[in-house]
Every structure is written in structure tokens, then in C-alpha cells.
MARBA-3410 file (N, C-alpha, C, O; in Angstrom, 1 decimal):
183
0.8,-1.2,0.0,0.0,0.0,0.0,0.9,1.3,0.0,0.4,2.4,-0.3 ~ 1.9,1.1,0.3,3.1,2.2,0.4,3.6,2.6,-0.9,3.9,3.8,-1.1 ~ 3.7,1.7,-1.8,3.6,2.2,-3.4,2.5,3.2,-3.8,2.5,4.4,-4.2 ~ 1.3,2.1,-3.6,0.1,3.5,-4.0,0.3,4.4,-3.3,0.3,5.3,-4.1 ~ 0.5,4.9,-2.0,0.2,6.4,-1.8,1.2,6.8,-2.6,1.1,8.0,-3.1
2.1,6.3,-2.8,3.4,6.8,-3.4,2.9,7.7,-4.5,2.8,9.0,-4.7 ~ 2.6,6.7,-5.0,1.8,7.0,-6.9,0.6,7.6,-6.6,0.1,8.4,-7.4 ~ 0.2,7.4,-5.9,-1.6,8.6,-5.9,-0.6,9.8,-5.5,-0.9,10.9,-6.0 ~ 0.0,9.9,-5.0,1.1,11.6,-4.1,1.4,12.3,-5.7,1.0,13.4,-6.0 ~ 2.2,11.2,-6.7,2.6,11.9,-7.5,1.8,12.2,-8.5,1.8,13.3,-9.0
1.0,11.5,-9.0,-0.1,12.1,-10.2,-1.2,12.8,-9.1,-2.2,13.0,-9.8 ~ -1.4,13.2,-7.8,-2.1,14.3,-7.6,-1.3,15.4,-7.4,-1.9,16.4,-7.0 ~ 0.1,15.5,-7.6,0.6,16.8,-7.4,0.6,17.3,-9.0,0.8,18.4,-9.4 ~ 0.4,16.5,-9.7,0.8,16.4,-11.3,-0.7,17.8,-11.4,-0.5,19.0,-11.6 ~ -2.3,17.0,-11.0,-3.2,17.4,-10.8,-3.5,19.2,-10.4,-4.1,20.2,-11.0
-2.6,18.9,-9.0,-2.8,20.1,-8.3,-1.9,21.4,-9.2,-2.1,22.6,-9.1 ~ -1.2,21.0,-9.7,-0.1,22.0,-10.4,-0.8,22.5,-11.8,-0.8,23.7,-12.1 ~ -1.4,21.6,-12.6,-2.8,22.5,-13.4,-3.8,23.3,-12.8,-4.0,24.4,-13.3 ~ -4.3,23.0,-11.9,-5.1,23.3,-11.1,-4.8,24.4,-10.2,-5.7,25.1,-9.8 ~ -3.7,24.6,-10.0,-2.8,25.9,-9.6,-2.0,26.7,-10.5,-1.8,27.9,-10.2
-1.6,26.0,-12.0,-1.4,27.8,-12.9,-3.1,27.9,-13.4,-3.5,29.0,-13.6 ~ -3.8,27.1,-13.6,-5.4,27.8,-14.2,-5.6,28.7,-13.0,-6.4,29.6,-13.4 ~ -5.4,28.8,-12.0,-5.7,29.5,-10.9,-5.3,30.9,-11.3,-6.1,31.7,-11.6 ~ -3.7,31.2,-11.3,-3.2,31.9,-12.0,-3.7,32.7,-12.8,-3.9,33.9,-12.7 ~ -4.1,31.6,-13.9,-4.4,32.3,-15.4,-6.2,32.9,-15.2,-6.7,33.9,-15.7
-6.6,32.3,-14.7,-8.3,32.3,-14.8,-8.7,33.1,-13.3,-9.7,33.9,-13.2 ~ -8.0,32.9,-12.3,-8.3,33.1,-11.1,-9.4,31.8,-10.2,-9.2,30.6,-10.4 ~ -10.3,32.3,-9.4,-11.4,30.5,-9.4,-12.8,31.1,-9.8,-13.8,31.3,-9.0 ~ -12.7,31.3,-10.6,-14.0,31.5,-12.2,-14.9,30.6,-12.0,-16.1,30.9,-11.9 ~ -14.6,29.5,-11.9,-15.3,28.3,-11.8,-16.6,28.7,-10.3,-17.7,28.3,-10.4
-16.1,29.4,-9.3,-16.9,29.7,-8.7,-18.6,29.9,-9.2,-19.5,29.4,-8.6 ~ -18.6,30.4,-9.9,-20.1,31.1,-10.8,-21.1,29.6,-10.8,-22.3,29.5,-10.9 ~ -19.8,28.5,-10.6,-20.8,27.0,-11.6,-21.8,26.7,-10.6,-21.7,26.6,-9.4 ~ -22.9,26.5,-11.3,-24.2,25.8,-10.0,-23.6,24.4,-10.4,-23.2,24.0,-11.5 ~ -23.9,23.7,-9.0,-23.5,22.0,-9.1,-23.7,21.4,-10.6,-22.7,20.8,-11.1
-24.9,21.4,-11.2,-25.3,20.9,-12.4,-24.3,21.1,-13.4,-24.1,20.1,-14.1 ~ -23.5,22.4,-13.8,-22.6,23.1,-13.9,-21.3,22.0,-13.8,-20.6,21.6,-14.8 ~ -21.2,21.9,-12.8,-20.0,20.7,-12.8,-20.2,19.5,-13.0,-19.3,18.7,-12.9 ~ -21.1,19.3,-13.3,-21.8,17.7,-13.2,-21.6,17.5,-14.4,-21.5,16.5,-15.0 ~ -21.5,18.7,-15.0,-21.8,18.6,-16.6,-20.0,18.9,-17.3,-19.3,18.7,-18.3
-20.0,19.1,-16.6,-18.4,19.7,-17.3,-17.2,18.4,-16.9,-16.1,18.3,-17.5 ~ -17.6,17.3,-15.6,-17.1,15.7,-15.7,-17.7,15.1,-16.8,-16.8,14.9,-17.6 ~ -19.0,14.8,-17.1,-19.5,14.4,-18.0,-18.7,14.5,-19.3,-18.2,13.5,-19.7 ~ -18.3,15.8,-20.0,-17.6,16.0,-21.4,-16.3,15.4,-20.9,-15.8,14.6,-21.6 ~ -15.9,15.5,-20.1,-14.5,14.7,-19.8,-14.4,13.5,-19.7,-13.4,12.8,-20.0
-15.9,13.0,-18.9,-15.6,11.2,-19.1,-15.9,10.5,-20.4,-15.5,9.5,-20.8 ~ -17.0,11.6,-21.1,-17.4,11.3,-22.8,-16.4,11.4,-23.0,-16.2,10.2,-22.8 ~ -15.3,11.8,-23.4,-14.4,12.1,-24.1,-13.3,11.1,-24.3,-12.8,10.8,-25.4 ~ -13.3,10.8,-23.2,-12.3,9.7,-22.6,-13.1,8.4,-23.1,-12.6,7.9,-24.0 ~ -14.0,8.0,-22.8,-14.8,6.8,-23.5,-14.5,6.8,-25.0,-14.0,5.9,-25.6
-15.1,8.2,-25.9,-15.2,8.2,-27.2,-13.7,7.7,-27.6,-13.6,6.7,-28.3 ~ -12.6,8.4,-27.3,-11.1,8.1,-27.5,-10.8,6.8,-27.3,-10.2,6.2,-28.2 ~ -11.3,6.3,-26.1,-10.9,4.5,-26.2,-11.3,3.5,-27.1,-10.7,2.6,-27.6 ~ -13.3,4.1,-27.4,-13.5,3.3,-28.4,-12.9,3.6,-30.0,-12.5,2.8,-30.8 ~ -13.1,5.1,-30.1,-12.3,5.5,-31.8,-10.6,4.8,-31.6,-9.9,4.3,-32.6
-10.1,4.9,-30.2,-8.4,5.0,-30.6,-7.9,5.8,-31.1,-6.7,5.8,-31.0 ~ -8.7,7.0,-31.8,-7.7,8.1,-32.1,-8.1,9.7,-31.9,-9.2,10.2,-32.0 ~ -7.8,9.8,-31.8,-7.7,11.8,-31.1,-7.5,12.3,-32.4,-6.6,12.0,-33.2 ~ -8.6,13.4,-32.5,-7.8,14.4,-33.8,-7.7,16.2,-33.1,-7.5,17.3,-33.6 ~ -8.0,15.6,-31.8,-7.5,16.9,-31.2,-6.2,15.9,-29.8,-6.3,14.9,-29.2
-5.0,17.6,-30.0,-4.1,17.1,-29.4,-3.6,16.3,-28.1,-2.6,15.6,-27.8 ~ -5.0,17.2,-27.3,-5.0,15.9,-25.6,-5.6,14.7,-25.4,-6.7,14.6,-25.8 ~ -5.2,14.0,-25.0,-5.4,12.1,-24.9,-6.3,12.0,-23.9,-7.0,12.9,-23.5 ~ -6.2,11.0,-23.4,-6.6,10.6,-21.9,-6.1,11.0,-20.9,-7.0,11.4,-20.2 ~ -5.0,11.0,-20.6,-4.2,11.5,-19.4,-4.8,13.0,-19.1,-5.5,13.1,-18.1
-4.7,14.1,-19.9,-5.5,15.4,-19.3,-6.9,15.1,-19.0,-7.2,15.6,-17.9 ~ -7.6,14.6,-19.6,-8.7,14.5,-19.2,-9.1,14.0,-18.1,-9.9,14.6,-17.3 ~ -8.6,13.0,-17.9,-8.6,12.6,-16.1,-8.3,13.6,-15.3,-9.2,14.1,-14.7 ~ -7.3,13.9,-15.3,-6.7,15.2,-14.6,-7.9,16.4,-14.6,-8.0,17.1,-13.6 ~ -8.7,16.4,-15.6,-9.5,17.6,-15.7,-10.6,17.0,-14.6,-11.1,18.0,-14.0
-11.1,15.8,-14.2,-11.6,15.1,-13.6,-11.7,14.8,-12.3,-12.7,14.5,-11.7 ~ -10.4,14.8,-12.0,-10.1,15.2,-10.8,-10.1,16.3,-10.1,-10.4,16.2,-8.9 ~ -9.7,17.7,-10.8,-9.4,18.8,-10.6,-11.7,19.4,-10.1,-12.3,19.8,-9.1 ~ -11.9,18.9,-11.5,-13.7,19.2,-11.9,-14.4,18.4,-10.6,-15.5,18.7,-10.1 ~ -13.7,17.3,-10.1,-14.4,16.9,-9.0,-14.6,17.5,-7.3,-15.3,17.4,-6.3
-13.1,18.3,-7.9,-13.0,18.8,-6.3,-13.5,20.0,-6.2,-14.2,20.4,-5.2 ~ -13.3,20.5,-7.1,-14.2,22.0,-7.6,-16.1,21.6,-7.4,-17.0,22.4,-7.3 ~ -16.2,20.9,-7.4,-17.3,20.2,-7.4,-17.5,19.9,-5.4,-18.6,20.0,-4.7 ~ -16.6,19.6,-5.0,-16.6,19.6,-3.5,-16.3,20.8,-3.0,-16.5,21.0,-1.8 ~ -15.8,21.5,-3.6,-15.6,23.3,-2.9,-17.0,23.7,-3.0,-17.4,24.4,-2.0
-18.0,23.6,-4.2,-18.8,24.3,-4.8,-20.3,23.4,-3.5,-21.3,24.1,-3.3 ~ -20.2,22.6,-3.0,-21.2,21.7,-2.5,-20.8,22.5,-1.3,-21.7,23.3,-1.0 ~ -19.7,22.5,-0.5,-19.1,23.4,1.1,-20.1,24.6,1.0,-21.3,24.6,1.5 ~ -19.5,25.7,0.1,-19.4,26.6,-0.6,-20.7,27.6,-0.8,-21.0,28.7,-0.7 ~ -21.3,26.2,-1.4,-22.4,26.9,-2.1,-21.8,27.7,-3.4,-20.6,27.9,-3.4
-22.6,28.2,-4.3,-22.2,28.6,-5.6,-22.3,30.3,-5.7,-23.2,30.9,-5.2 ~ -21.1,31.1,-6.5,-21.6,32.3,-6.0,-21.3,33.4,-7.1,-20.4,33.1,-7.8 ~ -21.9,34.6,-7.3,-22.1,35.4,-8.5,-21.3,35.9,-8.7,-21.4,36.8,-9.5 ~ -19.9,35.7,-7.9,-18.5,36.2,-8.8,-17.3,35.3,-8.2,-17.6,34.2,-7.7 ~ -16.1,35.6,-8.2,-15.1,35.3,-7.6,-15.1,35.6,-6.6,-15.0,36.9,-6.5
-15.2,34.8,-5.2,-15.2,35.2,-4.0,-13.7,34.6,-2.8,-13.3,34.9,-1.7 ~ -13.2,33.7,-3.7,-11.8,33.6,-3.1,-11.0,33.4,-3.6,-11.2,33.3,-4.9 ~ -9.4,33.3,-2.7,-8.6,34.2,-3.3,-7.3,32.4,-3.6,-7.6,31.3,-3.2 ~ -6.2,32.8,-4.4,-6.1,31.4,-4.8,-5.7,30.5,-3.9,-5.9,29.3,-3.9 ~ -5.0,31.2,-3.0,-4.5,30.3,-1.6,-5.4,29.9,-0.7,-5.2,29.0,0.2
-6.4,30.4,-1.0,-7.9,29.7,-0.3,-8.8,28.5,-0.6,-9.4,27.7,0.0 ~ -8.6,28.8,-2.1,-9.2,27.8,-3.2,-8.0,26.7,-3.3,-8.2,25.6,-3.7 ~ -6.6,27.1,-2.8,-5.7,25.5,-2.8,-5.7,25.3,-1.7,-5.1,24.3,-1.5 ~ -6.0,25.7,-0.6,-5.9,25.2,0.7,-7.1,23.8,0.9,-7.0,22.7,1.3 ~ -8.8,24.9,0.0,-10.1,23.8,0.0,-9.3,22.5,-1.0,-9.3,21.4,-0.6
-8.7,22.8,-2.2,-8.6,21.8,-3.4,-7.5,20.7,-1.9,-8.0,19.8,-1.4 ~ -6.3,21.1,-1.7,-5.6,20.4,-0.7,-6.3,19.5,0.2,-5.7,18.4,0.3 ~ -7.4,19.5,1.1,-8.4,19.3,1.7,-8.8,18.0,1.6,-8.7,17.0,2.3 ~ -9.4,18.5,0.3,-10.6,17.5,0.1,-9.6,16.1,-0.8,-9.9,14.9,-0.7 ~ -8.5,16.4,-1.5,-7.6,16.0,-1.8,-7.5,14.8,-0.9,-7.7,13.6,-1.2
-6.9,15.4,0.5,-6.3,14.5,1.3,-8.0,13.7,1.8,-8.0,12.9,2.8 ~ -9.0,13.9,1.3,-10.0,13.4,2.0,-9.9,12.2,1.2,-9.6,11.1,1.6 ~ -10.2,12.5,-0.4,-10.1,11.4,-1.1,-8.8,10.1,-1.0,-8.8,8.9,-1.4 ~ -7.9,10.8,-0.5,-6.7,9.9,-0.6,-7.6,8.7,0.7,-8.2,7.7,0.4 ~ -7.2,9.4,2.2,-7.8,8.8,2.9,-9.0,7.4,2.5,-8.8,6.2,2.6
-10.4,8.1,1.9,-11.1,7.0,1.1,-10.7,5.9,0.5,-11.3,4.8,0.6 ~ -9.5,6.4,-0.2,-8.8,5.5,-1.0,-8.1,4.8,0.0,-8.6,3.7,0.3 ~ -7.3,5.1,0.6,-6.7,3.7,1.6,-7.8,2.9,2.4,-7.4,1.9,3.0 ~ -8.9,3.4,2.5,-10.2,2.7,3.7,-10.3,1.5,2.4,-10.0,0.3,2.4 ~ -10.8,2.4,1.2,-11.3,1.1,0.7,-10.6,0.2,-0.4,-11.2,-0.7,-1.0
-8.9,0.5,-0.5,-7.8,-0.5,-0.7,-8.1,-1.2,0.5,-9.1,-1.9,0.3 ~ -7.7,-1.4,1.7,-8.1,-2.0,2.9,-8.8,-3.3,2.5,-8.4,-4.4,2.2 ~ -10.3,-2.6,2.6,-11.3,-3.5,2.3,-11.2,-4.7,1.1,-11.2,-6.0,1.1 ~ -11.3,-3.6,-0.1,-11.3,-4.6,-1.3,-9.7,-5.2,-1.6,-9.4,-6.1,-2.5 ~ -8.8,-4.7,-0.8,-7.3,-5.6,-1.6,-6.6,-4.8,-2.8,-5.7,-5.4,-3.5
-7.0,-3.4,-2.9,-6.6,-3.1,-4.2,-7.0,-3.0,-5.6,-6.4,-2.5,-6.6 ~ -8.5,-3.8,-5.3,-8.8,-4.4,-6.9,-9.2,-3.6,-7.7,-10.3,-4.0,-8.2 ~ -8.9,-2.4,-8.0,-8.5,-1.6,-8.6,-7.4,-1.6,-9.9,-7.4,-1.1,-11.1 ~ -6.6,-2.4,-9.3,-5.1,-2.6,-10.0,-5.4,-4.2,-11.2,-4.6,-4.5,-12.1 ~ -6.3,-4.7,-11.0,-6.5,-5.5,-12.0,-7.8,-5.2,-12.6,-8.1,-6.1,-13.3
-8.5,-4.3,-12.7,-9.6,-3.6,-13.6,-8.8,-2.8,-14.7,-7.6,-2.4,-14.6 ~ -9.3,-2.7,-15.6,-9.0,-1.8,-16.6,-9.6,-0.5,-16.8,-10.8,-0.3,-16.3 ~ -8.7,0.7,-17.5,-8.7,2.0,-17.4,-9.9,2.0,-17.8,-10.6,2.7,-17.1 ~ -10.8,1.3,-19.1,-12.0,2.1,-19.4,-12.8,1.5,-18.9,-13.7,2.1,-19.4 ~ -13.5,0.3,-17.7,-14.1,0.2,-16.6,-13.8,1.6,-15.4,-14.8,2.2,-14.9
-12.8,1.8,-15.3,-13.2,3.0,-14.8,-13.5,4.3,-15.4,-13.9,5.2,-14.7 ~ -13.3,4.6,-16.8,-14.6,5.5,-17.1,-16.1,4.9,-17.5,-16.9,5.8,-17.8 ~ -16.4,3.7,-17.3,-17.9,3.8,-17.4,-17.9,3.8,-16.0,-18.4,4.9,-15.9 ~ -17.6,3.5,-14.6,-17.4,3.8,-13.7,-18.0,5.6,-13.1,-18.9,6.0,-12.4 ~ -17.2,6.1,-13.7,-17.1,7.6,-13.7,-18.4,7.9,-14.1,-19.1,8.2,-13.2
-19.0,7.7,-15.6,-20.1,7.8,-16.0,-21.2,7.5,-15.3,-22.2,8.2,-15.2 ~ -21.1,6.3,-14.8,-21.9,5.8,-14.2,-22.3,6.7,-12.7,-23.4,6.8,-12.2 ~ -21.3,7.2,-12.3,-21.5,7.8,-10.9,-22.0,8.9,-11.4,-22.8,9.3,-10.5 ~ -21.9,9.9,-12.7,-22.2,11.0,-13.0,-23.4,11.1,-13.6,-24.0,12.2,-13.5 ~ -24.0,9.9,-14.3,-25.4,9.4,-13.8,-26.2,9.5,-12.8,-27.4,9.6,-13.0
-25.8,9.4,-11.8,-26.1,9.1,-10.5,-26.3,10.5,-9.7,-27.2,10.8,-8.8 ~ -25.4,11.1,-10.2,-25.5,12.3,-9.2,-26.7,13.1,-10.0,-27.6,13.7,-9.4 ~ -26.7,12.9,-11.8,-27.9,14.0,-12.3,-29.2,13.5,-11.7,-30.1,14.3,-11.6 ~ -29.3,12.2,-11.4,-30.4,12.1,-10.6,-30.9,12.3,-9.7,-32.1,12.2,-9.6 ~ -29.8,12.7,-8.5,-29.7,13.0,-7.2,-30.3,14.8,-7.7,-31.4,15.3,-7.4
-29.3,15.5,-8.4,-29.6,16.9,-8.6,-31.0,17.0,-9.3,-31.5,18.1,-9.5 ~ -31.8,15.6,-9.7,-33.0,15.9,-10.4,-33.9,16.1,-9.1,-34.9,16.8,-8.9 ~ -33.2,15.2,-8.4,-34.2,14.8,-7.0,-34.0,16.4,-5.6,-34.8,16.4,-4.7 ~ -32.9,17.4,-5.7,-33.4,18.6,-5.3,-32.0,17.9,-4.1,-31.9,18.6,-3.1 ~ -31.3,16.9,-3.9,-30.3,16.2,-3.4,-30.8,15.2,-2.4,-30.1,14.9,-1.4
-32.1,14.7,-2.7,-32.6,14.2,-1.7,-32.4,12.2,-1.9,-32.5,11.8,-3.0 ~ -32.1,11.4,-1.1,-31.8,10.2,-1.5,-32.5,9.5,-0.7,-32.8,10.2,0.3 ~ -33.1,8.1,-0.5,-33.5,7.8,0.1,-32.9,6.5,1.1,-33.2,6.2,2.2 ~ -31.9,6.1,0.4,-31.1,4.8,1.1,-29.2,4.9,0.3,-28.3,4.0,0.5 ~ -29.2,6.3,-0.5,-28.1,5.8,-1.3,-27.2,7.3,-1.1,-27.7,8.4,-1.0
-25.6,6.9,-1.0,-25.3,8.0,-0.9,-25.3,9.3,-1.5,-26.2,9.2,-2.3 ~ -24.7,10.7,-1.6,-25.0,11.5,-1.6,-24.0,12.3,-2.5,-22.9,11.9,-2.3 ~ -24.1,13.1,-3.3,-23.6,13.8,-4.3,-21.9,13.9,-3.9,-21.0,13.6,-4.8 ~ -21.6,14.3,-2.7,-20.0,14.1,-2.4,-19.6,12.9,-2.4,-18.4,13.0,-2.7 ~ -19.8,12.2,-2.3,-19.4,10.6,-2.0,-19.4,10.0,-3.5,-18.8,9.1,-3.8
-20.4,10.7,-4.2,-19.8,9.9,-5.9,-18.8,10.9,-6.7,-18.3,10.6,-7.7 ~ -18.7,12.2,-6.0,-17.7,13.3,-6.6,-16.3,12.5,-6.0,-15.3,12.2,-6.7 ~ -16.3,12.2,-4.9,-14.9,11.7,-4.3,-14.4,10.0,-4.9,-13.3,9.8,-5.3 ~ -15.4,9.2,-5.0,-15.5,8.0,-6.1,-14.5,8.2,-7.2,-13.4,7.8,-7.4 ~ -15.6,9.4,-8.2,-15.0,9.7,-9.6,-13.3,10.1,-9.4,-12.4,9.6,-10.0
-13.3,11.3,-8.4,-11.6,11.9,-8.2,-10.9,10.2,-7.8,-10.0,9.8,-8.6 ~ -11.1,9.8,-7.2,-10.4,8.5,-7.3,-10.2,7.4,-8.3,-9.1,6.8,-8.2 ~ -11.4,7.2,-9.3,-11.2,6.4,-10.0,-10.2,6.7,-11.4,-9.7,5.9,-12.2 ~ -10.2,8.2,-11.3,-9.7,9.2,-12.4,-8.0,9.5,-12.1,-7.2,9.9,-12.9 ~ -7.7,9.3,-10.5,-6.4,9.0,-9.9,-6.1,7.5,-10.3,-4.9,7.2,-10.6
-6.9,6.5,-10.4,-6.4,5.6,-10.8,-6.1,5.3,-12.2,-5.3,4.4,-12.6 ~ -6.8,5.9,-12.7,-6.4,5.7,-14.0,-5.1,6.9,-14.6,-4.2,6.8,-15.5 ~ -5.3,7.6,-14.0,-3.6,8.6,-14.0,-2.4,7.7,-13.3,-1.2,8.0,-13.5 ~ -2.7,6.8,-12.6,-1.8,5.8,-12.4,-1.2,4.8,-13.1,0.0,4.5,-13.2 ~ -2.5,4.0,-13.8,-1.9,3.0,-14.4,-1.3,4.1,-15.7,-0.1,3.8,-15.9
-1.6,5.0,-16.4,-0.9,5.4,-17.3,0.5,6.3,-17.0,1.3,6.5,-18.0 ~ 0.7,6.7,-15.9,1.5,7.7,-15.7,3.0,6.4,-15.2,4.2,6.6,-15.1 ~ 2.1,5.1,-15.0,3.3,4.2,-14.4,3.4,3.4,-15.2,3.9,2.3,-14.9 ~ 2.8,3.3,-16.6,2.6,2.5,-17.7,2.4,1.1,-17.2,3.0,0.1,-17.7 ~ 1.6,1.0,-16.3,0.7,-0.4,-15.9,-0.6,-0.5,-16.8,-1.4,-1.3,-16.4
-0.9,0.3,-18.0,-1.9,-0.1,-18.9,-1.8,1.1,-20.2,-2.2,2.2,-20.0 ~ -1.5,0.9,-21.0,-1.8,1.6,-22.4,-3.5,2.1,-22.7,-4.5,1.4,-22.7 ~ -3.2,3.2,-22.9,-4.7,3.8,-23.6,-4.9,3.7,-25.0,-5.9,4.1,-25.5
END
């Protein structure tokens, strides 16, 4: 298990370092998004990533690997924005928005080792595009939940499938970033 954090440490700093010059460049813009808003902007990222596995070819220059990353990044933004609440301009400042992105970060990691624990890892013998139907699948889940006004009746709750996806999207920045699977 000392490997994986290893490897989840380095493809989320990989993460955090996009996610900190767009900060830069954009400021946290992203603020404005109502949840639906982000729900929708994983969505084109996990389409994207699906469409690419099944065509095999990109005729625009980013692969899989960013897009994950956009996924991770779009999910935590998605857990600031749930804290947060959503708001009609830029209301924090970037060392604020990386302290929340750092946070929830380390929340997800944590998750991740509860449920390496449990399941053994099995993660590591799934393939990358089971975890984007994965992703899909959870992003399904949540538009239902946002159809439902966030109300559930036995099933968890909009953070708990945003933290899911940032994970499954870490895992798949793993097997490629440690070439344990070709896209």
C-alpha cells in the first residue's frame, strides 16, 4: 500500500499543479458553476475519454491523461462548490481555493486507503475504461440525485460519488503515468 500512496502523491501533485497555474491564469471562475454546472463539465470529460478508447484516435491534441486530470481537478471543484455553495462572482482568493482543493484531496486519498483496505486493491487489476464507465456511471447518479433537489432515500449523496470519480480518475492517471496499462 506504500507504493500506492506513493503513486496517488505523484499524479495528484501532477493534478494540483494544473489546477494551480489555471488558478493563475483564470483566477477560481469556476466559482459562478451551480453543481449541475460541474456535473456537466465531468460528463464531457468522461465522454471524451470513452469516445477516445473506443475510436483509438484523437484528432485533437490531448489524450486521456488530461482529461482525467480535468476530472479530478472538476471533481474537487465540485466539493468546494457543495461546502461553498455557488456564488455570483469570484469570492476567493487562490491560496484559499488550494488550501479547500488540498483538503478534500487529502479526503479522497484517505477514502482510498479505507477502501484498498477492504477490497485488496482491486483496482489494480480492472481496466482503465471500466473506470470510465465507472465515472459515467456515478455522473449518472449524481444527475439524478440533482434531479431529486439532493434528496436520496437509502443511497449516498452527491460528495461521496464526486470523491468515487476523483479517485477512479487517480487511478487511472496511475496505471498510465506508471505504464501499468496503455490507452
Amino acid at each position: 500500500m506504500d507504493a500506492t500512496n506513493q503513486q496517488f502523491d505523484e499524479v495528484a501533485a501532477l493534478c494540483r499543479e494544473i489546477f494551480s497555474k489555471k488558478l493563475t491564469d483564470y483566477g477560481a471562475s469556476w466559482r459562478i458553476l451551480r453543481p449541475e454546472s460541474v456535473t456537466d463539465q465531468i460528463f464531457i470529460k468522461a465522454n471524451r475519454i470513452r469516445s477516445l478508447e473506443m475510436k483509438r484516435e484523437s484528432r485533437v491534441e490531448e489524450g486521456i491523461f488530461p482529461e482525467f486530470i480535468g476530472i479530478v481537478n472538476y471533481g474537487i471543484i465540485g466539493l468546494i462548490q457543495l461546502k461553498l455553495g455557488y456564488a455570483d462572482c469570484v469570492d476567493i482568493t487562490a491560496e484559499e481555493a488550494l488550501s479547500l482543493y488540498d483538503g478534500f484531496l487529502q479526503q479522497a486519498k484517505a477514502l482510498m486507503n479505507a477502501k484498498n483496505h477492504d477490497y485488496d486493491e482491486a483496482w489494480r487489476s480492472m481496466r482503465i475504461s471500466s473506470y470510465t464507465d465507472l465515472i459515467l456511471m456515478k455522473i449518472y447518479r449524481i444527475k439524478e440525485i440533482e434531479s431529486n433537489q439532493g434528496k436520496t432515500l437509502i443511497s449516498e449523496g452527491i460528495d461521496a460519488n464526486y470523491l468515487d470519480m476523483i479517485n477512479y480518475a487517480i487511478f487511472g492517471l496511475i496505471k498510465l503515468h506508471f505504464g501499468e496499462e496503455r490507452a
